[in-house]
LOMIBA-995806 format. One line per 10 residues: number of its first residue (from 1); their letters; for each residue y, x, z of C-alpha. Coordinates in nm, 3 decimals. Layout:
# residues N
NUM) A) Y:X:Z | ...;
***
This chain:
# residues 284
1) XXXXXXXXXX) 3.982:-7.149:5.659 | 3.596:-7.032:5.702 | 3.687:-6.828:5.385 | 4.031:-6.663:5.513 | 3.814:-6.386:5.702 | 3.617:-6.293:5.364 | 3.893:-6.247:5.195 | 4.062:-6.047:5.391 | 3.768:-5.851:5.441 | 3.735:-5.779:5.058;
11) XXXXXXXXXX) 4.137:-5.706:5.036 | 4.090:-5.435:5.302 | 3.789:-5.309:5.121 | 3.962:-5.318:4.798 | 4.254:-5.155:4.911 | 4.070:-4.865:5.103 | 3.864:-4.815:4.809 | 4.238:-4.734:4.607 | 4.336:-4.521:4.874 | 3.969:-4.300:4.869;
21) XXXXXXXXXX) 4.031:-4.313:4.486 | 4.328:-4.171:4.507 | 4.282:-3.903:4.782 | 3.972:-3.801:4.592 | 4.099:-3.754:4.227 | 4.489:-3.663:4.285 | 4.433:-3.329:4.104 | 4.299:-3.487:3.802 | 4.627:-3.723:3.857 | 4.845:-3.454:3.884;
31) XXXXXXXXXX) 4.700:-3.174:3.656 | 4.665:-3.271:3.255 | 4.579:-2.944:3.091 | 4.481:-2.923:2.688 | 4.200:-2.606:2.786 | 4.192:-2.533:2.384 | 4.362:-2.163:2.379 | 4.703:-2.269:2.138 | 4.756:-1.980:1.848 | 5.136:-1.909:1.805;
41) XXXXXXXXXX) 5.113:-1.777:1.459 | 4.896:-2.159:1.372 | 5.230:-2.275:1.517 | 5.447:-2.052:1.281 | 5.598:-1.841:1.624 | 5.656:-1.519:1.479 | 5.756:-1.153:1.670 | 5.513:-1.284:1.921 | 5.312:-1.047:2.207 | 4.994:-1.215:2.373;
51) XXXXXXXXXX) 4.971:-1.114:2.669 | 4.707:-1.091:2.953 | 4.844:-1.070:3.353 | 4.598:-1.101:3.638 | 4.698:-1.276:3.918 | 4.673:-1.129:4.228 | 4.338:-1.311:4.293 | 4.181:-1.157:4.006 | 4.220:-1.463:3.766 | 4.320:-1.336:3.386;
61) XXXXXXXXXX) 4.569:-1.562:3.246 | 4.760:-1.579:2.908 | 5.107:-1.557:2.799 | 5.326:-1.522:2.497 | 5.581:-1.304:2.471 | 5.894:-1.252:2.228 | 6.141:-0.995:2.377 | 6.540:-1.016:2.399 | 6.747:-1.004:2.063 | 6.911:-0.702:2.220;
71) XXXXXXXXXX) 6.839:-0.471:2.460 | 7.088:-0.597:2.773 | 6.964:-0.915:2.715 | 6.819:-1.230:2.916 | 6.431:-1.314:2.944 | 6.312:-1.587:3.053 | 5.971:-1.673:3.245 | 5.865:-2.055:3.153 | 5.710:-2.267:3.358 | 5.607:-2.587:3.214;
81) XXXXXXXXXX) 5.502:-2.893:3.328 | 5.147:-3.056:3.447 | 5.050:-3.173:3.079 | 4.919:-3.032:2.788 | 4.998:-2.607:2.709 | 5.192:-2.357:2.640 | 5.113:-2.426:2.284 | 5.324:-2.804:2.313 | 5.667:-2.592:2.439 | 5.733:-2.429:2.054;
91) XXXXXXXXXX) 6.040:-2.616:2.009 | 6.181:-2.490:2.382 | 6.054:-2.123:2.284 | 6.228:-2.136:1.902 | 6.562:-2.295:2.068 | 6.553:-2.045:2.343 | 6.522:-1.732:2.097 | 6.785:-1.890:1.917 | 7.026:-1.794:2.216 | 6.902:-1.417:2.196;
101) XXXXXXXXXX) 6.647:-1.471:2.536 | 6.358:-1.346:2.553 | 6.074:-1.567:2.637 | 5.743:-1.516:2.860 | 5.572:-1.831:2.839 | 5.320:-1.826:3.117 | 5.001:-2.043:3.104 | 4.856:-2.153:3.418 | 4.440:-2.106:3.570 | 4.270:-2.399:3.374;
111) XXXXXXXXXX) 4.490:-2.451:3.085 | 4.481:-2.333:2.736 | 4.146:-2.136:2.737 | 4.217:-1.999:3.069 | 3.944:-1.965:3.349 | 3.989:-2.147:3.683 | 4.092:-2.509:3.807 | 4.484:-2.551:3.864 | 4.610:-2.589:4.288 | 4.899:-2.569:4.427;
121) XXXXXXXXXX) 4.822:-2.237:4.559 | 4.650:-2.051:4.211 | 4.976:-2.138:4.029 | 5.185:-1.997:4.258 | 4.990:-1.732:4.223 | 5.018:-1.741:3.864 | 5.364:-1.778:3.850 | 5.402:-1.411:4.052 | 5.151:-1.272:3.779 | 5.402:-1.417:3.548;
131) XXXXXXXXXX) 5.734:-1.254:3.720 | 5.496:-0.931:3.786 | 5.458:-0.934:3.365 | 5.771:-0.932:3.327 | 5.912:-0.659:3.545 | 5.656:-0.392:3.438 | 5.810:-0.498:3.108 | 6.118:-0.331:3.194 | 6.362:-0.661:3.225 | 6.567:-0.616:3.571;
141) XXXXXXXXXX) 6.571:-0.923:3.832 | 6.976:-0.943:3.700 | 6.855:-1.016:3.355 | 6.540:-1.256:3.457 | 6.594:-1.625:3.424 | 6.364:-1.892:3.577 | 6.290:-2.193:3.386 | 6.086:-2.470:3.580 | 6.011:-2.802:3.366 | 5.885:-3.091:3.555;
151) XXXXXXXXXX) 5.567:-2.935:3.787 | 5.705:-2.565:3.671 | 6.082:-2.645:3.862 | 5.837:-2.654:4.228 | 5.682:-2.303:4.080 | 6.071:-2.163:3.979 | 6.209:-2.252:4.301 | 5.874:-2.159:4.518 | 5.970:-1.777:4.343 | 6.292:-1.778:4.382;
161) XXXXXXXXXX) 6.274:-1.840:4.734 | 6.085:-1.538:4.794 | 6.333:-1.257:4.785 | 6.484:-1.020:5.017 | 6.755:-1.187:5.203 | 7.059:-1.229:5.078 | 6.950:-1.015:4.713 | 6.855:-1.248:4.471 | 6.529:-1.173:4.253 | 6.620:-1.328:3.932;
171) XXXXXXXXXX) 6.970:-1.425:3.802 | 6.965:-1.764:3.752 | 6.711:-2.069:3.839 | 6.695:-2.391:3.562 | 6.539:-2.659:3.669 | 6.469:-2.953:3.377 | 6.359:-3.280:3.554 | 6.297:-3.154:3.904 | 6.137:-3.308:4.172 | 6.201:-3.304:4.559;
181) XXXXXXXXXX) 5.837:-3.279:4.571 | 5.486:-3.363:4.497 | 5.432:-3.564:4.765 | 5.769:-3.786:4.753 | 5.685:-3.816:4.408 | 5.373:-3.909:4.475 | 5.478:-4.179:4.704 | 5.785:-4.351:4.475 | 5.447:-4.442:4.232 | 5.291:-4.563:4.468;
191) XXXXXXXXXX) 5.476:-4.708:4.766 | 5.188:-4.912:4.860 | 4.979:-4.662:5.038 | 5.045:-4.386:5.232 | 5.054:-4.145:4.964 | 5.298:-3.866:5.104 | 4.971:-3.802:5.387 | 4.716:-3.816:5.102 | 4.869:-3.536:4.895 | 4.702:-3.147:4.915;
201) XXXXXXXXXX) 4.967:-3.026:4.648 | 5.299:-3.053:4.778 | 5.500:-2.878:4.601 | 5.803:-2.905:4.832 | 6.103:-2.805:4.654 | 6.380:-2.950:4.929 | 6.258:-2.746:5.196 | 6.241:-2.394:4.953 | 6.579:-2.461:4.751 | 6.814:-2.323:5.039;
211) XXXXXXXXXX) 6.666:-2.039:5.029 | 6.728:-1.960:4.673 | 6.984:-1.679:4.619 | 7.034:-1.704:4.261 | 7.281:-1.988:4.015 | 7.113:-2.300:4.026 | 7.112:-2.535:3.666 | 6.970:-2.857:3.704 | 6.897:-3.076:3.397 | 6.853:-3.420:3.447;
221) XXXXXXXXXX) 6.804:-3.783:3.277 | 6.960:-4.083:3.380 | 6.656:-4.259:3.302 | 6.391:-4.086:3.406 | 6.077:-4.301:3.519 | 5.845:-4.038:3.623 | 6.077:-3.808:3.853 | 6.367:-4.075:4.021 | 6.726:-3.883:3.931 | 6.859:-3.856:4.246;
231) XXXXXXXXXX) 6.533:-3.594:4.349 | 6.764:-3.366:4.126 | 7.083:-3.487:4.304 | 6.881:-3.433:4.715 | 6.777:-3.046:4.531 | 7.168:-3.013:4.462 | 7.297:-3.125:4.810 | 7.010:-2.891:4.973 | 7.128:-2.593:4.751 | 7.329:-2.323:4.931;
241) XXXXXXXXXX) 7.363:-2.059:4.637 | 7.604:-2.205:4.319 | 7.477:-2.456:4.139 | 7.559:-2.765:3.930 | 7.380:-3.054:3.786 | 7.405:-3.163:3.402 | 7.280:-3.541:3.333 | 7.214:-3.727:3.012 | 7.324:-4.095:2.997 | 6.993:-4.265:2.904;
251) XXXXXXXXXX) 6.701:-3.973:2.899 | 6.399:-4.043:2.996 | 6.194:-3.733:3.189 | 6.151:-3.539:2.827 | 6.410:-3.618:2.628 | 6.618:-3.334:2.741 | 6.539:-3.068:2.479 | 6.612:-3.278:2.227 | 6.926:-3.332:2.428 | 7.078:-3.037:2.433;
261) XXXXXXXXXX) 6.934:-2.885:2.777 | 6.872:-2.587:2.665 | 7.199:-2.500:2.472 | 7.392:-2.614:2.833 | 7.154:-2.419:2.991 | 7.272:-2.120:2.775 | 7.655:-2.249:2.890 | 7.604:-2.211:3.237 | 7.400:-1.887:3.168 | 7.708:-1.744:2.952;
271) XXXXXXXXXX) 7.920:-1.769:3.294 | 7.714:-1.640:3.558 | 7.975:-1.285:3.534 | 8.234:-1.531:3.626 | 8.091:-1.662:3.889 | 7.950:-1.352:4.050 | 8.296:-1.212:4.000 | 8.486:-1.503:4.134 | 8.261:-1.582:4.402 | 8.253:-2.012:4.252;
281) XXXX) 8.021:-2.257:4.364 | 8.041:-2.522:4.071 | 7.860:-2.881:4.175 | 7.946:-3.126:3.893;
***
């Protein structure tokens, strides 16, 4: 019994020294960036632009660029997740050109070579660089598509939320393995502290996604441990513009390339006329 108070003492201790570790080094949690600058032609990426936007806080960033097989064509501006760079998404770029999109991949303030430390607020900002890019390239908001993987679906949605009202600026929004937000996330790892207060990047998708205008694709596996699946089913329920969810039996939270998200992607894409025509609002 004379020991009961010590120990409790040292569990309180213990477990307020988790909690500090985790307030204090949640960006190194949450951002995993490769700062090597990737080479596309290493990588065998051919008809390939580098690019250099500036977001609007003066921070140079890099981007690859491989236009449209045509000239009426899609682009697409990539967001990718919190791991790794532009570099690692070859396969998503190759399968995407495949469809005859063209492809901005953007790479974020810290990552692959690029000067800064990643926040919440400098990717947004890089993500607008990223749309910027591609407008003064000539594509048209009608022909822009958003693609958001894992941390990048928070970005997508964060931008497509911010158009005029009612006049979307992009024409469709896909969203691979997306996330209610940070902070829910955050706090289904680790549901033994009070992580949801902790959190400075939020990333709140549920509270932006009614706002979105545009289609909404959302690619999800069943079996995803890092994002819980039904985040992607609350984002669907919260939507107000058309959208639908596509699921793979027995993904994990990347398996979905090599699943076929991008050719359905390219599906729901391929009937966005339709749907502006017949006014639909698909859900499953």
């Amino acid at each position: 019994m004379r020991l009961l108070p010590i120990i409790l003492i040292l569990a309180v201790l213990l477990y307020g020294t988790v909690v500090a570790g985790l307030f204090l080094f949640q960006r190194r949690l949450l951002y995993l960036p490769d700062a090597h600058p990737p080479d596309p032609e290493q990588l065998g990426l051919r008809g390939i632009e580098v690019m250099r936007p500036v977001a609007d806080d003066g921070t140079p960033l890099l981007a690859w660029y491989a236009k449209p097989s045509h000239d009426d064509g899609y682009a697409v501006l990539f967001l990718h997740g919190n791991a790794g760079h532009i570099g690692d998404r070859e396969d998503q770029m190759r399968r995407m050109r495949r469809l005859g999109w063209g492809v901005l991949m953007l790479e974020y303030r810290g990552y692959g070579g690029n000067p800064g430390k990643p926040t919440e607020d400098g990717l947004r900002r890089d993500a607008r660089a990223g749309l910027a890019a591609l407008r003064a390239l000539g594509i048209p908001p009608g022909r822009i598509l958003l693609w958001g993987e894992s941390l990048g679906t928070g970005l997508a949605i964060g931008l497509a939320s911010e158009q005029p009202a009612n006049e979307p600026n992009v024409a469709a929004v896909l969203l691979e393995s997306p996330y209610t937000s940070i902070a829910a996330t955050a706090q289904f790892h680790y549901p033994y502290v009070p992580a949801r207060w902790l959190i400075h990047d939020k990333f709140d998708s549920l509270s932006r996604i009614s706002r979105v205008r545009a289609p909404i694709f959302i690619m999800q596996g069943t079996l995803d441990r890092i994002v819980p699946p039904m985040m992607g089913r609350a984002l669907l329920a919260a939507a107000t513009a058309p959208a639908e969810i596509w699921t793979v039996p027995g993904a994990g939270h990347n398996d979905l390339t090599g699943a076929g998200a991008i050719e359905a992607a390219g599906d729901f894409v391929s009937r966005l006329p339709s749907m502006a025509v017949q006014g639909l609002h698909p859900r499953e």
